[in-house]
MIPABA-448642 format. One record per atom (N, C-alpha, C, O): residue number from 1; atom name; x, y, z. Coordinates in pm, whole numbers. Layout:
N
<num = NUM atomo = CA px = X py = Y pz = Z>
...
//
This chain:
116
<num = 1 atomo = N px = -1710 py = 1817 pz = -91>
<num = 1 atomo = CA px = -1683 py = 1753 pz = 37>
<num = 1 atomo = C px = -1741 py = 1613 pz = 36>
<num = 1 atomo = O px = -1851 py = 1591 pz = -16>
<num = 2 atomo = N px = -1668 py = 1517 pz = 92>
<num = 2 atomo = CA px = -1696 py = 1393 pz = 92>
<num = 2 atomo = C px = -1815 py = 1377 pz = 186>
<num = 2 atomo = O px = -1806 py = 1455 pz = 281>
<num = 3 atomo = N px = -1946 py = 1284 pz = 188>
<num = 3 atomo = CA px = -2015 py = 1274 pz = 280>
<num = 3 atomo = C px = -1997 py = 1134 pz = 341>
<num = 3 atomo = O px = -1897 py = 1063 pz = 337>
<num = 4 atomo = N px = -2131 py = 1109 pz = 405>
<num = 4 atomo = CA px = -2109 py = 971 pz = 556>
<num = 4 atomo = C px = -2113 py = 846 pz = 462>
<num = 4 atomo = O px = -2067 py = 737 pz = 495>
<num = 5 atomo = N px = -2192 py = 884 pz = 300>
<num = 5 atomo = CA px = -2170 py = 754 pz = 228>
<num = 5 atomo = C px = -2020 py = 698 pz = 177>
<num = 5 atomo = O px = -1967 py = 587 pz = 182>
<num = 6 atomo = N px = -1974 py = 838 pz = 121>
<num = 6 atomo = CA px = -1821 py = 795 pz = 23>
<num = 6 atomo = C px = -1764 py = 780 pz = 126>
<num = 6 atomo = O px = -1714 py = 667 pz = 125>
<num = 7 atomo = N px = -1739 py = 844 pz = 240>
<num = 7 atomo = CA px = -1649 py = 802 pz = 343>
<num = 7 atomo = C px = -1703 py = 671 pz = 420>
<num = 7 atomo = O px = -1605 py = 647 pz = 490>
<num = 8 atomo = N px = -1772 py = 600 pz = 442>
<num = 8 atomo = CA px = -1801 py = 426 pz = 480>
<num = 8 atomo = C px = -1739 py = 392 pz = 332>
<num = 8 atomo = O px = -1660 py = 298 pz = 324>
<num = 9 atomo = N px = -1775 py = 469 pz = 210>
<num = 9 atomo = CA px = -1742 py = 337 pz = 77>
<num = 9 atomo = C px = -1582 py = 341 pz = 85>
<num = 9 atomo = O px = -1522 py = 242 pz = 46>
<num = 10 atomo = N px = -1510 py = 453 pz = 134>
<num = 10 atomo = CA px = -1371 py = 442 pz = 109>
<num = 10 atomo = C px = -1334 py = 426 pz = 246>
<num = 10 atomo = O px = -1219 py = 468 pz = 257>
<num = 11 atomo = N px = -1382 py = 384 pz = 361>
<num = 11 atomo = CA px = -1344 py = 320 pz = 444>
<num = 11 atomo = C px = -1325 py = 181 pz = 442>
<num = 11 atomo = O px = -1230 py = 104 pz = 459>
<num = 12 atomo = N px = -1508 py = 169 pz = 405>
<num = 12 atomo = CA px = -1427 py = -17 pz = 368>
<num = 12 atomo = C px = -1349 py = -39 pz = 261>
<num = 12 atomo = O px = -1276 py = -133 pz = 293>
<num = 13 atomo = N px = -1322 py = -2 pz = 142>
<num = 13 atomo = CA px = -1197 py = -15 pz = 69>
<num = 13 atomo = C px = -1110 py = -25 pz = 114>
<num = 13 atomo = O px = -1025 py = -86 pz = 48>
<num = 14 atomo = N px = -1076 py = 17 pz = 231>
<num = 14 atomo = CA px = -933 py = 87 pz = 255>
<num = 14 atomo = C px = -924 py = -49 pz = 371>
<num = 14 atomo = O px = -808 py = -79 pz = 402>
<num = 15 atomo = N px = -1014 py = -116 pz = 424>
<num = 15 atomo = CA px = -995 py = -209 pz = 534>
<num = 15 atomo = C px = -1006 py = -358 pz = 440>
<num = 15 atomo = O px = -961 py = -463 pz = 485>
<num = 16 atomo = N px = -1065 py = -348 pz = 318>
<num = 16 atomo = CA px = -1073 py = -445 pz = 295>
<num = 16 atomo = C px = -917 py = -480 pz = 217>
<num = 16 atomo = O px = -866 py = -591 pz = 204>
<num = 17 atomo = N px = -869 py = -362 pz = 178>
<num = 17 atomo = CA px = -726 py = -323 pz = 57>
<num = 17 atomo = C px = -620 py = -424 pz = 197>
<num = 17 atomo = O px = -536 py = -510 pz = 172>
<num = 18 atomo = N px = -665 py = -373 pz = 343>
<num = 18 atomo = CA px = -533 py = -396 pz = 443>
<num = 18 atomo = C px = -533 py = -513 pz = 450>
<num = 18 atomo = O px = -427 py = -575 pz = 439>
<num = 19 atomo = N px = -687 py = -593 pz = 479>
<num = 19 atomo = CA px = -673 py = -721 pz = 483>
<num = 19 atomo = C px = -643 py = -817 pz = 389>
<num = 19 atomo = O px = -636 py = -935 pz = 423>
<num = 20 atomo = N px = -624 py = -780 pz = 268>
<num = 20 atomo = CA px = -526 py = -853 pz = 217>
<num = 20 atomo = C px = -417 py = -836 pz = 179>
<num = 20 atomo = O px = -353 py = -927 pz = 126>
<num = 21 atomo = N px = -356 py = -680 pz = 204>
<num = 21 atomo = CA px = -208 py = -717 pz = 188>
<num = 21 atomo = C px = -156 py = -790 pz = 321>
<num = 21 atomo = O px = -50 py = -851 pz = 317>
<num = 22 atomo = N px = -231 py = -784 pz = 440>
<num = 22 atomo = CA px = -144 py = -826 pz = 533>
<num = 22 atomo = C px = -179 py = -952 pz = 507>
<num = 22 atomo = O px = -96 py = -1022 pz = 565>
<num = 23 atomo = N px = -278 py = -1040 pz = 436>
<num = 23 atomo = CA px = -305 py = -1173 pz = 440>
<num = 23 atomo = C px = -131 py = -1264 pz = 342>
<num = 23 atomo = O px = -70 py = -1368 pz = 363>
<num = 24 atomo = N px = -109 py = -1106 pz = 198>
<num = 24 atomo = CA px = -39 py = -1149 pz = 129>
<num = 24 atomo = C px = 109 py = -1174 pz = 187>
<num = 24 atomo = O px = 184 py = -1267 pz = 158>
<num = 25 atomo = N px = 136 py = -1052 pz = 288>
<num = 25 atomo = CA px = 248 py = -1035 pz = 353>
<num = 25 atomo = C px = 275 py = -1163 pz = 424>
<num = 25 atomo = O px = 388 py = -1210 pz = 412>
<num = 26 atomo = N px = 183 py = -1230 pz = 499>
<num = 26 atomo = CA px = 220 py = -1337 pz = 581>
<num = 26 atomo = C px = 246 py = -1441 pz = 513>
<num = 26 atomo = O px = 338 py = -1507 pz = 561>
<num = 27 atomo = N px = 182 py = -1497 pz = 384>
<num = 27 atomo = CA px = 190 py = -1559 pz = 301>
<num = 27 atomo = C px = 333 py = -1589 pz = 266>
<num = 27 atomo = O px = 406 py = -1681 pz = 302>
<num = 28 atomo = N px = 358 py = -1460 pz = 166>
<num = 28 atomo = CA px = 482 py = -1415 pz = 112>
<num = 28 atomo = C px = 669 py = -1433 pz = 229>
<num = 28 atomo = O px = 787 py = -1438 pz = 196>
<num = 29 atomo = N px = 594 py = -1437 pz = 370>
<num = 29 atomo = CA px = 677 py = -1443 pz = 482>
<num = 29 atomo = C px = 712 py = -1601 pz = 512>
<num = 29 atomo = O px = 828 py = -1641 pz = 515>
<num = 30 atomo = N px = 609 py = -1677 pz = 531>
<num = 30 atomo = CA px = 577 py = -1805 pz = 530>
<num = 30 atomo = C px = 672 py = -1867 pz = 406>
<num = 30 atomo = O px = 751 py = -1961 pz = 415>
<num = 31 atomo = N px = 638 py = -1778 pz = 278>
<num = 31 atomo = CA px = 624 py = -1885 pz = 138>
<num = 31 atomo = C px = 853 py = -1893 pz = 147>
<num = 31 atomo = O px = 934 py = -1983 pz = 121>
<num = 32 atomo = N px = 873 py = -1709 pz = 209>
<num = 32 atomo = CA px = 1016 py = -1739 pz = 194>
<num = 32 atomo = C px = 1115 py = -1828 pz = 306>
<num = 32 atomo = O px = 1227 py = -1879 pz = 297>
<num = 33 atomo = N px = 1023 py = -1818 pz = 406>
<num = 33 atomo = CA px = 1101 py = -1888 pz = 516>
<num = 33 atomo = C px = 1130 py = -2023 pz = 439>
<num = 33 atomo = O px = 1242 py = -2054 pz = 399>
<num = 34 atomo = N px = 1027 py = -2091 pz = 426>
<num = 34 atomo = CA px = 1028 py = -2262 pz = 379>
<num = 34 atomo = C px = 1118 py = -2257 pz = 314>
<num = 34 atomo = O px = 1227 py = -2302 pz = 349>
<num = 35 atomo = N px = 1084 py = -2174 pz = 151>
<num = 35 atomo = CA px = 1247 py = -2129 pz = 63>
<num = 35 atomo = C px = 1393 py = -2157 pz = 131>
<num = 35 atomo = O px = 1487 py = -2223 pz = 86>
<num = 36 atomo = N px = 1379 py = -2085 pz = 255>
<num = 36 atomo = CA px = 1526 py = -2100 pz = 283>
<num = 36 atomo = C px = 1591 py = -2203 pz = 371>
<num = 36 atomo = O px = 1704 py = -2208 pz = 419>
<num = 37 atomo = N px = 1438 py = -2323 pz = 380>
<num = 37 atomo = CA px = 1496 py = -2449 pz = 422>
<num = 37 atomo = C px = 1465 py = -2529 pz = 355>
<num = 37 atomo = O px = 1411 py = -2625 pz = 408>
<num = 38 atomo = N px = 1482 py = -2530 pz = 224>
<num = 38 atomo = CA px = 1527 py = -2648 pz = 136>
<num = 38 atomo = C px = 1640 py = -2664 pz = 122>
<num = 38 atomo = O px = 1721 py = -2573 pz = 142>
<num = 39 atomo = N px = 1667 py = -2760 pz = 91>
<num = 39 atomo = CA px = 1829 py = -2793 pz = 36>
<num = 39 atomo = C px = 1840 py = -2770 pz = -117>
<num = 39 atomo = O px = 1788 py = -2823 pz = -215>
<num = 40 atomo = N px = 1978 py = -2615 pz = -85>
<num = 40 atomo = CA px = 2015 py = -2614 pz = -231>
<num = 40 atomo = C px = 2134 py = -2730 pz = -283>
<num = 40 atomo = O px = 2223 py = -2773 pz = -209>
<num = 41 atomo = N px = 2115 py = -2766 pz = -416>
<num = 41 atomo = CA px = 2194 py = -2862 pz = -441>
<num = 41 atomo = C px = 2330 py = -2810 pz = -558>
<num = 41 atomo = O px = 2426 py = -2878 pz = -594>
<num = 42 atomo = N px = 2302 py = -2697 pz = -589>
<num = 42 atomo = CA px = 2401 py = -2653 pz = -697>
<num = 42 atomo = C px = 2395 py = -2492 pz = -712>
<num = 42 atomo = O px = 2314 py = -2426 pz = -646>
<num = 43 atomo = N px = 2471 py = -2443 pz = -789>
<num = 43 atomo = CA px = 2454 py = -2293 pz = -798>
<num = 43 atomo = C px = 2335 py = -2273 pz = -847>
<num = 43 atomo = O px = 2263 py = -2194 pz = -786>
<num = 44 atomo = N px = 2286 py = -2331 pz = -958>
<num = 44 atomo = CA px = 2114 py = -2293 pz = -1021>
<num = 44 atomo = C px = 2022 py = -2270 pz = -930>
<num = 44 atomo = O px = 1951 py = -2173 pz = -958>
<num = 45 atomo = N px = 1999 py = -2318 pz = -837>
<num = 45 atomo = CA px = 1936 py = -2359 pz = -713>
<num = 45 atomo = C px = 1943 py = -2240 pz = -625>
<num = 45 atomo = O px = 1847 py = -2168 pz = -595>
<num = 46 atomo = N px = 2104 py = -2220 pz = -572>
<num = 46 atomo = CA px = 2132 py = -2047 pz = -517>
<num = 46 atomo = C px = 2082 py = -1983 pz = -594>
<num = 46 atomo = O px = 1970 py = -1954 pz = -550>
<num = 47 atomo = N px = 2104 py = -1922 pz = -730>
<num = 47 atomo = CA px = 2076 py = -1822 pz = -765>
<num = 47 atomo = C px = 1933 py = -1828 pz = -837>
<num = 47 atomo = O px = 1898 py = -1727 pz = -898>
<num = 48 atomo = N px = 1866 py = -1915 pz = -835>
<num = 48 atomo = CA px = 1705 py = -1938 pz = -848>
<num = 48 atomo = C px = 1676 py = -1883 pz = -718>
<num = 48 atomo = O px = 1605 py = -1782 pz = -717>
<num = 49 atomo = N px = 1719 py = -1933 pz = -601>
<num = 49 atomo = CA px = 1631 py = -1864 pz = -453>
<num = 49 atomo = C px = 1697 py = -1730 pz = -466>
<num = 49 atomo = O px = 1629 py = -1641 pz = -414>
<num = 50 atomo = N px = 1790 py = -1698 pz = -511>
<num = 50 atomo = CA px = 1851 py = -1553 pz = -463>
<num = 50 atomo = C px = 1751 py = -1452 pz = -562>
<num = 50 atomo = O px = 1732 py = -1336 pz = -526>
<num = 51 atomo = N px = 1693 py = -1499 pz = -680>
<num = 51 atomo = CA px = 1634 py = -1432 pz = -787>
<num = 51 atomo = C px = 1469 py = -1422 pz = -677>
<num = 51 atomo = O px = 1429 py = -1319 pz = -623>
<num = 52 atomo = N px = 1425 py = -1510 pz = -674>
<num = 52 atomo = CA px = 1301 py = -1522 pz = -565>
<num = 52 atomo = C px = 1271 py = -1423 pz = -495>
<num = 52 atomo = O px = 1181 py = -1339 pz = -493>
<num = 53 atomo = N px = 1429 py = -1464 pz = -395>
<num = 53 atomo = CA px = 1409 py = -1398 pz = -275>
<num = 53 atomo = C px = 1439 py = -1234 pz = -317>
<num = 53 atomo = O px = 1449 py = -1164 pz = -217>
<num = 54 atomo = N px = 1450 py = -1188 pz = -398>
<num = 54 atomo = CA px = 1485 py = -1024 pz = -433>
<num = 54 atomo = C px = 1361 py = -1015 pz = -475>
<num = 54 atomo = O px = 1308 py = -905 pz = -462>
<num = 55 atomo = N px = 1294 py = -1108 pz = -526>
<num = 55 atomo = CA px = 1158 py = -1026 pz = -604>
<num = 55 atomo = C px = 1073 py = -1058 pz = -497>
<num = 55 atomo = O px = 999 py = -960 pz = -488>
<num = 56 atomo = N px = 1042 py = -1140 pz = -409>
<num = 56 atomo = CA px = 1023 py = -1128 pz = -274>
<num = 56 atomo = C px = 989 py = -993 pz = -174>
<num = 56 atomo = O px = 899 py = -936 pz = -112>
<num = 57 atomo = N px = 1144 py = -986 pz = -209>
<num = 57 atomo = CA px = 1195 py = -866 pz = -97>
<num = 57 atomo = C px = 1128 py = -714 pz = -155>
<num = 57 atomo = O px = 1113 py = -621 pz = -75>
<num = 58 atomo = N px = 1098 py = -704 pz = -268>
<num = 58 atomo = CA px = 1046 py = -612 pz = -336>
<num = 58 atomo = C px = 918 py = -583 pz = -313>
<num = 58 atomo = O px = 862 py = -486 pz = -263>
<num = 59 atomo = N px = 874 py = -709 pz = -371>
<num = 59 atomo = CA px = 710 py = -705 pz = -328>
<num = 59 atomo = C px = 664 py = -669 pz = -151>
<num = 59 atomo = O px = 584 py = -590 pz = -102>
<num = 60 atomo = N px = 752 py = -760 pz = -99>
<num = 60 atomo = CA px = 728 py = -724 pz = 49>
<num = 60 atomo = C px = 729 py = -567 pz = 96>
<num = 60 atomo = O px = 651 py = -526 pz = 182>
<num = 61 atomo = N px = 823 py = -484 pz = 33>
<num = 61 atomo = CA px = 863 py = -393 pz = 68>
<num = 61 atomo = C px = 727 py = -272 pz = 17>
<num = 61 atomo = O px = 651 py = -203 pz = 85>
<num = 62 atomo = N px = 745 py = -291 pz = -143>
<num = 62 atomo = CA px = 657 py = -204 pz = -197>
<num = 62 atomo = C px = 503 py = -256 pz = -85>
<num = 62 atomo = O px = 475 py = -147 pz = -35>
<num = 63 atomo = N px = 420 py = -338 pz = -38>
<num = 63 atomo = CA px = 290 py = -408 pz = 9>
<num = 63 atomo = C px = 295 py = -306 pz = 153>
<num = 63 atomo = O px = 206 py = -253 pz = 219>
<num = 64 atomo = N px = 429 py = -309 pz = 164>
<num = 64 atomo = CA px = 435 py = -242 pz = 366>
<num = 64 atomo = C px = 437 py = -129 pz = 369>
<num = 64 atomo = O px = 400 py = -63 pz = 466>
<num = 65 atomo = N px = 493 py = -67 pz = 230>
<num = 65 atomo = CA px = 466 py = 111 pz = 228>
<num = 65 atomo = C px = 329 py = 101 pz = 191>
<num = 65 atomo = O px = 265 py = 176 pz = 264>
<num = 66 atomo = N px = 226 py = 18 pz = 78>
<num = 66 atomo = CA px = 144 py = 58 pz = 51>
<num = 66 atomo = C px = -3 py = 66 pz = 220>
<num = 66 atomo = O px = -96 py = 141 pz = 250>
<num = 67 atomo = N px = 46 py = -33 pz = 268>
<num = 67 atomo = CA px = -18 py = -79 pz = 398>
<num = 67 atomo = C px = -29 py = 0 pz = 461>
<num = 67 atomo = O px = -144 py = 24 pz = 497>
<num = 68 atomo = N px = 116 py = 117 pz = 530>
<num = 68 atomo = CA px = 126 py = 225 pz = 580>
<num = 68 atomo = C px = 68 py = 307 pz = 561>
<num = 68 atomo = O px = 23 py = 363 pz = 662>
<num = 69 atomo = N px = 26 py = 373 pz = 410>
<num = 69 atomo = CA px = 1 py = 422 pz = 359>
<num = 69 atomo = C px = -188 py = 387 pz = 351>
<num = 69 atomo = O px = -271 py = 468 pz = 310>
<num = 70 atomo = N px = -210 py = 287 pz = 387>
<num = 70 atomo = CA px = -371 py = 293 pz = 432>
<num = 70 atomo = C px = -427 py = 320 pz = 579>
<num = 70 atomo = O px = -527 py = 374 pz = 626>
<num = 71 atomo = N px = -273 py = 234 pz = 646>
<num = 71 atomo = CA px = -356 py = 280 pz = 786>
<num = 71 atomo = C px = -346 py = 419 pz = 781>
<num = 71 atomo = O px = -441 py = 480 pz = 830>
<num = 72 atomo = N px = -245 py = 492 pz = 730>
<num = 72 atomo = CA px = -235 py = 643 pz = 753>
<num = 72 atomo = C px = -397 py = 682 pz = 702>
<num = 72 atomo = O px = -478 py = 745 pz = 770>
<num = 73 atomo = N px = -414 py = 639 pz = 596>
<num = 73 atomo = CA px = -582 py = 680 pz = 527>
<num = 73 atomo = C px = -715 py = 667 pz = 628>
<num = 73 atomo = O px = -823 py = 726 pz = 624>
<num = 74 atomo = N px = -666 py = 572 pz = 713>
<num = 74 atomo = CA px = -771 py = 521 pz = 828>
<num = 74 atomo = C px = -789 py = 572 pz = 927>
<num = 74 atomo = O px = -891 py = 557 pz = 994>
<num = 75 atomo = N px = -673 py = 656 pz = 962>
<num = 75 atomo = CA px = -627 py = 734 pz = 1049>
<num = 75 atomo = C px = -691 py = 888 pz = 1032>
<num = 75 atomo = O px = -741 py = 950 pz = 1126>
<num = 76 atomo = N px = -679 py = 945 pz = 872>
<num = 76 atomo = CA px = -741 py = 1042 pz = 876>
<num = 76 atomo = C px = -893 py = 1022 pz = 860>
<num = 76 atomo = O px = -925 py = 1141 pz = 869>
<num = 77 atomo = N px = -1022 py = 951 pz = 841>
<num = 77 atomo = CA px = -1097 py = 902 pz = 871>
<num = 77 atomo = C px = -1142 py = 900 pz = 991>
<num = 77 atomo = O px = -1251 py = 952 pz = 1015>
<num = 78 atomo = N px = -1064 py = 838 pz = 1095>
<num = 78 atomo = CA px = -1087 py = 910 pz = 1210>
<num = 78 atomo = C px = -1087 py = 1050 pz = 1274>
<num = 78 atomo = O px = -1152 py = 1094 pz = 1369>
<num = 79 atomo = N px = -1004 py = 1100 pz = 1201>
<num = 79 atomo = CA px = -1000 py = 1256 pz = 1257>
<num = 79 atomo = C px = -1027 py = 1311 pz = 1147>
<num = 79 atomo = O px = -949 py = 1389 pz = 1093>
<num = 80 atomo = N px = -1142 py = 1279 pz = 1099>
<num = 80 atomo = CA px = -1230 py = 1338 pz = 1004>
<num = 80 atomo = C px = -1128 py = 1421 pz = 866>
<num = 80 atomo = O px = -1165 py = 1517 pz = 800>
<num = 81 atomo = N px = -1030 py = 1366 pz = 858>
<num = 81 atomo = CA px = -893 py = 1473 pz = 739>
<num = 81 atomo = C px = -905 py = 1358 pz = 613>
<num = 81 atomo = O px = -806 py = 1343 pz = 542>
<num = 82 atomo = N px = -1028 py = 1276 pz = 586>
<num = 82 atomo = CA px = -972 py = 1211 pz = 493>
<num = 82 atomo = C px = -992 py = 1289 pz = 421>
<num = 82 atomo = O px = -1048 py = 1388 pz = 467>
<num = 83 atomo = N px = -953 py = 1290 pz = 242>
<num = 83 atomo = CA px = -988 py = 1352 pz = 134>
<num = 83 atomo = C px = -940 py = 1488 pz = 145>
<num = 83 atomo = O px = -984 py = 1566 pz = 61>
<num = 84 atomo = N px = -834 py = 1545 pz = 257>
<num = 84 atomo = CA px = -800 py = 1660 pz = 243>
<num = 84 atomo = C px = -630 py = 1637 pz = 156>
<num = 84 atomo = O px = -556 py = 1542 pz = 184>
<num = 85 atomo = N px = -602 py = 1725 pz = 72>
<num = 85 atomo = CA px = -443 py = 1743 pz = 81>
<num = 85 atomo = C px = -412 py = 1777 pz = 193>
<num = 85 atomo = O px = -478 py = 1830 pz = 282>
<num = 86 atomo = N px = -251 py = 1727 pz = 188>
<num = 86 atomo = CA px = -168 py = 1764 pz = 293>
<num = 86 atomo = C px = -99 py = 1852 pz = 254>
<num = 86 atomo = O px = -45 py = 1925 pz = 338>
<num = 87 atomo = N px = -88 py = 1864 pz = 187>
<num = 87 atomo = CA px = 22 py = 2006 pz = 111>
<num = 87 atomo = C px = -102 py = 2141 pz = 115>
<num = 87 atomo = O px = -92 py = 2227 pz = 203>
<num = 88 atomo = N px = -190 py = 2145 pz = 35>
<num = 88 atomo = CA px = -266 py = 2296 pz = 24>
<num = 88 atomo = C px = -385 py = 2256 pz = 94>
<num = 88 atomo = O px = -480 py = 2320 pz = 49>
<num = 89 atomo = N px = -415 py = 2189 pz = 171>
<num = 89 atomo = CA px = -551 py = 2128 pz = 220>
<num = 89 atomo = C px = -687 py = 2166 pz = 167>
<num = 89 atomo = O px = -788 py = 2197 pz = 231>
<num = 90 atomo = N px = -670 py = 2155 pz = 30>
<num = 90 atomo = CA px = -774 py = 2151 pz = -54>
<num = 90 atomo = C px = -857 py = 2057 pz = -79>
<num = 90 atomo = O px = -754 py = 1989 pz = -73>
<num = 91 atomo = N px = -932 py = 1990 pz = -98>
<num = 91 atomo = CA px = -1051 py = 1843 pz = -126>
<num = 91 atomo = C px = -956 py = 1796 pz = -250>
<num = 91 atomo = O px = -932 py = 1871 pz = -345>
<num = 92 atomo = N px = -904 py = 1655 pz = -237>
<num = 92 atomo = CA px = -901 py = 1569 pz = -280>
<num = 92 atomo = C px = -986 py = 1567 pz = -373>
<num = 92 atomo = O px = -1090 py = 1626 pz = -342>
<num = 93 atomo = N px = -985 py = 1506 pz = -517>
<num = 93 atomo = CA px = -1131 py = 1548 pz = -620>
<num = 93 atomo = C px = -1154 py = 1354 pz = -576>
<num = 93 atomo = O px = -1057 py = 1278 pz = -575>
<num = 94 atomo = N px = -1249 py = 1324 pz = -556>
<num = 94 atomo = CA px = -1316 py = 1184 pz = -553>
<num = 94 atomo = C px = -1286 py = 1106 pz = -648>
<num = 94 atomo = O px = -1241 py = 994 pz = -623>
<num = 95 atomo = N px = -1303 py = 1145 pz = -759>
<num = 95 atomo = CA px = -1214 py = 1052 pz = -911>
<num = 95 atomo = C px = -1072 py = 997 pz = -865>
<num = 95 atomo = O px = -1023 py = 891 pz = -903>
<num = 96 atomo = N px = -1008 py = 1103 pz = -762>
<num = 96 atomo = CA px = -897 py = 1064 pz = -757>
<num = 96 atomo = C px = -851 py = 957 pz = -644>
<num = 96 atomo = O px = -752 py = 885 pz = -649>
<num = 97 atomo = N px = -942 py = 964 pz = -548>
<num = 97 atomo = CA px = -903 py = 858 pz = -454>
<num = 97 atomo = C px = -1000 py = 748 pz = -466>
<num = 97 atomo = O px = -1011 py = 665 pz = -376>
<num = 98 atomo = N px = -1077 py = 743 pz = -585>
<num = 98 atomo = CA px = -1127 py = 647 pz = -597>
<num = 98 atomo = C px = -1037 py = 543 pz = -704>
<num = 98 atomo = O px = -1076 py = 429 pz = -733>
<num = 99 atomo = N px = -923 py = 598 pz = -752>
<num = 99 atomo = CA px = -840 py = 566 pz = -832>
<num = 99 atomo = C px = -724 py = 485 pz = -730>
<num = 99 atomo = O px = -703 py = 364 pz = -729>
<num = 100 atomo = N px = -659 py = 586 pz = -649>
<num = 100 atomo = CA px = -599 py = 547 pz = -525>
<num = 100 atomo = C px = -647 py = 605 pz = -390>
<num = 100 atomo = O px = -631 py = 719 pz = -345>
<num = 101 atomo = N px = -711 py = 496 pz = -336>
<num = 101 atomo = CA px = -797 py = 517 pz = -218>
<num = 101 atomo = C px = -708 py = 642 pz = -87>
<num = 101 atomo = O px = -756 py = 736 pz = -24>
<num = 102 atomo = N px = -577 py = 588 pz = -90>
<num = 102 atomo = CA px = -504 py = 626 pz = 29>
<num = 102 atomo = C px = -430 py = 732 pz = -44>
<num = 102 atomo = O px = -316 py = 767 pz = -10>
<num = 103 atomo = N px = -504 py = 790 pz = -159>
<num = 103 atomo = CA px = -418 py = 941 pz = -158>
<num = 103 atomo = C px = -387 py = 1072 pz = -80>
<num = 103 atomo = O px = -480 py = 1115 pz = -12>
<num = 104 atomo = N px = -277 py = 1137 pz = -80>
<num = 104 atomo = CA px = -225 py = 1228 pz = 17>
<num = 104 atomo = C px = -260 py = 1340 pz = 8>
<num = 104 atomo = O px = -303 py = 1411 pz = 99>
<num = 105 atomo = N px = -239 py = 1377 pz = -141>
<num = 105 atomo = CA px = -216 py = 1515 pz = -238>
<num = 105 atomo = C px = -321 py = 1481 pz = -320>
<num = 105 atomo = O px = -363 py = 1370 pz = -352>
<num = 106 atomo = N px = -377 py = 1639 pz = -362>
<num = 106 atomo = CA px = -465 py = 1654 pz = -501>
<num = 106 atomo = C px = -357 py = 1662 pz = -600>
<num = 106 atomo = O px = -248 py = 1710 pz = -571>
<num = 107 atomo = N px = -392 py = 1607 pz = -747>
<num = 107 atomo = CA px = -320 py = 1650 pz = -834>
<num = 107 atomo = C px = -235 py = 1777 pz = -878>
<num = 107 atomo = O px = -168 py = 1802 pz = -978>
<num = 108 atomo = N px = -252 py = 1818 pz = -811>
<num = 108 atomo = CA px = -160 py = 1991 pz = -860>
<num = 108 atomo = C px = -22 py = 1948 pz = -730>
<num = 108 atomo = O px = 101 py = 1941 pz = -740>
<num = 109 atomo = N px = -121 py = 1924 pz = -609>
<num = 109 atomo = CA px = 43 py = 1895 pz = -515>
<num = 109 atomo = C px = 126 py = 1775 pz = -552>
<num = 109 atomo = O px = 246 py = 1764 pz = -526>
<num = 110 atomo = N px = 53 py = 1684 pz = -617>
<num = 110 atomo = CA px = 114 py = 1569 pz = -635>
<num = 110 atomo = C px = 231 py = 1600 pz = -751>
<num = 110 atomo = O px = 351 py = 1573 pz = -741>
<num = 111 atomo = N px = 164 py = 1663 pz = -859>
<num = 111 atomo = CA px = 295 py = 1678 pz = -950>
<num = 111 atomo = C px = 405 py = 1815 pz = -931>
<num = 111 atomo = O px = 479 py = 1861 pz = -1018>
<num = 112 atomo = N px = 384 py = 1875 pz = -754>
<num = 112 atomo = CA px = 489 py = 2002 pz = -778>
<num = 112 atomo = C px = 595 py = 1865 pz = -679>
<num = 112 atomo = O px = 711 py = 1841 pz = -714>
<num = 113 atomo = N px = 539 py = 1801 pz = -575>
<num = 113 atomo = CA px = 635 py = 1676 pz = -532>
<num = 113 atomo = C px = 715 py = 1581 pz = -606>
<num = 113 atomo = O px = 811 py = 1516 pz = -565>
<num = 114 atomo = N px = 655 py = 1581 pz = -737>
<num = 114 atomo = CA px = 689 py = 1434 pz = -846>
<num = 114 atomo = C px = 844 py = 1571 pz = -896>
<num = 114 atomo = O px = 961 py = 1533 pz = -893>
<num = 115 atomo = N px = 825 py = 1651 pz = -918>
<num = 115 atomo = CA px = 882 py = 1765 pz = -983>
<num = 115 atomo = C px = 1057 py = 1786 pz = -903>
<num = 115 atomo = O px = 1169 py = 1816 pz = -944>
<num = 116 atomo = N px = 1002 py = 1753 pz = -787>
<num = 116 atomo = CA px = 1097 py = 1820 pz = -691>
<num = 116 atomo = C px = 1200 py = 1654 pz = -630>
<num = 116 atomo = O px = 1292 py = 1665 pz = -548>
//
């Protein structure tokens, strides 16, 4: 069972992990807007921003599930469920969410989900 230390150490992880994806997100929001008020001058130009803006759109995307995926962690923290699975509500082994802080599943649930 996790105690009042690992849970502050993987709390602030988990606040410090948010504040910068959301620092990156705004960034990344900012960096494409401007992108799309330059003047393109030729096709190289389109399909240079169109290449951007997909790897962009990727990163953005993968950062907002991972984000979700902490406040959800922050969330169980509050209602004292961090470090439990959600599938067999067994303890989380600590190696493992110290690997990925905002894990869901212990390894045994994680790979009957990866499976399925």
């Amino acid at each position: 069972m996790l105690n009042a230390t690992d849970i502050n150490f993987f709390k602030r992880a988990l606040e410090e992990r948010k504040l910068k994806i959301e620092k990156n997100l705004n960034l990344t929001s900012v960096e494409m807007t401007d992108m799309r008020r330059n003047d393109l001058r030729d096709e190289g130009d389109h399909a240079s921003m169109s290449l951007e803006t997909a790897v962009d759109n990727a990163i953005l995307d993968q950062q907002s599930k991972e984000l979700a995926e902490i406040e959800l962690a922050l969330d169980k923290i509050e209602n004292n469920l961090y470090g439990v699975c959600e599938m067999c509500e067994d303890e989380i082994n600590i190696e493992r969410l110290k690997v990925k802080i905002f894990a869901r599943y212990c390894i045994n649930c994680r790979e009957i989900i990866e499976k399925e």
